[in-house]
N, C-alpha and C positions, 0 to 999 in steps of 0.2 A: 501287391506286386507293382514293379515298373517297368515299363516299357523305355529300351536301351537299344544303342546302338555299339557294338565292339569296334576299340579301337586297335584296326590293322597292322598296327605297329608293336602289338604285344609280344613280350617276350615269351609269355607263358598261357599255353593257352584256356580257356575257363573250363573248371570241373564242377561237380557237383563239391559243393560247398566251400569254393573257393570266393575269398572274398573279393568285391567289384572297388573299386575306387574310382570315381568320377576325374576324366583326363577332359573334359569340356562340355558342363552343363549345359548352356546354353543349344550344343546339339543332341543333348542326352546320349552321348558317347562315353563309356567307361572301360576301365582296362585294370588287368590283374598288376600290371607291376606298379610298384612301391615309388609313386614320385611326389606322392603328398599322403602320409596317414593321415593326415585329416578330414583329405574328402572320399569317408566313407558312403559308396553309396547302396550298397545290400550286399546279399550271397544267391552266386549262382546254385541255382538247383539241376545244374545239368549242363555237357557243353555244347558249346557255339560254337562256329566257325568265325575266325578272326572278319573283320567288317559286316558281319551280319546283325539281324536284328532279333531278342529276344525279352525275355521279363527277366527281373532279379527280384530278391525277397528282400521285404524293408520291414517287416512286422511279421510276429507271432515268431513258433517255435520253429528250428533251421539250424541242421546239421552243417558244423562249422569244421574245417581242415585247420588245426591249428601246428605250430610248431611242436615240432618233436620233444624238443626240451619240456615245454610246459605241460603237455598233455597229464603225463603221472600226477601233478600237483591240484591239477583244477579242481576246484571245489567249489560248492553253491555258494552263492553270492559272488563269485569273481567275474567283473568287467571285464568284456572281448573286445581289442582292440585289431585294429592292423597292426601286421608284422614288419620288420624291416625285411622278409623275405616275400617274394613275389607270389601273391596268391592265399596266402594263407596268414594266419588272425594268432595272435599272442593275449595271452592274461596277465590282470592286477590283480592281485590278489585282494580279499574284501576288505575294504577296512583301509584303504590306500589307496589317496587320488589316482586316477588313471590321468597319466601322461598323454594321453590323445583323445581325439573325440570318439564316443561308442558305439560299436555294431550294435552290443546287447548284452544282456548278464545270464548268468551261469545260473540256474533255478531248481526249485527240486520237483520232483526229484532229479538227481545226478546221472545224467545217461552219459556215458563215454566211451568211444571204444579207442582203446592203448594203443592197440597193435597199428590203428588205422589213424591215430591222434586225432581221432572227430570227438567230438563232441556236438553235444543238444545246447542250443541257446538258445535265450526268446530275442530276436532281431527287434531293433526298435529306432529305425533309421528314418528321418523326416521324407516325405514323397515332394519331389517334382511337382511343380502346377503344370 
């Protein structure tokens, strides 16, 4: 886990497996909207009130909110990335560079639920010194 600070300015605010993007390491401040997929920095397990302080998940396994669209398709071995939608995580499918940098990959066994477009993934995001 890592210790975070929310940034008050979100549009969207953090749920259980909504994914974190770092909006200013240096203060360990992160926020759900989409203003860099690349700086993935975990998934909340729960929410926070905008400017407060909490952990997110950067390793092991971690129910992920993904887009609607991809949900039905995910399959093990597929790369979780962030989404251009605020808060929530898109797939590559295996076998096919992922376009951004990774939350984590899709493992088996295949846990998913449709209805709720979560999915199980094993997080495997670098920790903050």
């Amino acid at each position: 886990y890592q210790l975070f600070s929310t940034d008050s300015t979100m549009t969207v605010p953090p749920f259980k497996g909504a994914v974190a993007l770092w909006s200013d390491r240096s203060q360990y401040k992160v926020t759900t909207n989409v203003t860099n997929r690349n700086e993935v920095a975990g998934v909340f397990q729960g929410a926070v009130d905008k400017g407060n302080y909490g952990f997110i998940q950067i390793k092991g396994p971690a129910t992920v909110k993904v887009i609607d669209a991809s949900v039905a398709a995910t399959a093990v071995g597929d790369a979780i990335i962030a989404s251009t939608t605020n808060a929530k995580a898109d797939r590559v499918a295996a076998g096919t560079a992922p376009t951004h940098v990774v939350l984590g990959w899709v493992v088996n066994p295949l846990t998913k639920n449709a209805a709720a477009a979560e999915v199980v993934v094993d997080i495997d995001v670098p920790e903050l010194p």
